[in-house]
N, C-alpha and C positions, 0 to 999 in steps of 0.2 A: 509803535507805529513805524518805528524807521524799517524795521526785521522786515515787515507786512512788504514796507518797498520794494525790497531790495527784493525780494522771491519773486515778484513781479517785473523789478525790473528784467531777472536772470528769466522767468519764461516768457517773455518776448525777445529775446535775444534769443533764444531756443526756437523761438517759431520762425523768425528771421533768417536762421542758421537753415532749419527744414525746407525754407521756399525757396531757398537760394540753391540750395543743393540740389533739390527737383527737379528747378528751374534748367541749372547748369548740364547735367544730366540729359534732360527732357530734348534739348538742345543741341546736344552733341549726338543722340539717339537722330535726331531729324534730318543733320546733316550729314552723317556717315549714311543714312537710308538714301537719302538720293543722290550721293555721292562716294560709293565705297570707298574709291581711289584716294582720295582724301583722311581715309582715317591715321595717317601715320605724321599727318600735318595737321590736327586738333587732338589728338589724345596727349600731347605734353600741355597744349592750353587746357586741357577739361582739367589734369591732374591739378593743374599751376591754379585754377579757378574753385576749384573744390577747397586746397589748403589753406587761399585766401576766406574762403566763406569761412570753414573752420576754426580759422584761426581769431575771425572776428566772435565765432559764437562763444570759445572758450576764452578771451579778452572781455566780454561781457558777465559770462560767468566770474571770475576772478574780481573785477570790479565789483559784484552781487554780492561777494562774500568779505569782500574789503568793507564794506561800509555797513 
């Protein structure tokens, strides 16, 4: 039962990682479109928001596999 968890717990953390990253993306897409000028003052935040999402999904995975 605990194994059964833990795969669970790791793809929701996986689907968490997906929407975030989308999200983040989807985002950055919207505001460089109505404001090109802008794009060289959010593309270090897109990057910085990407490895934080990341960095959560493979944090959960590690967790998934520790227990």
């Amino acid at each position: 039962m605990v194994g059964s968890l833990s795969v669970i717990g790791f793809g929701l953390a996986a689907i968490g990682g997906g929407i975030g990253v989308g999200l983040i993306f989807a985002a950055y897409m919207t505001s460089v479109a109505r404001q090109p000028e802008s794009q060289r003052v959010l593309q270090p935040m897109l990057f910085l928001g990407f490895a934080v999402v990341e960095a959560l999904a493979i944090l959960g995975f590690v967790l998934a596999l520790i227990k």
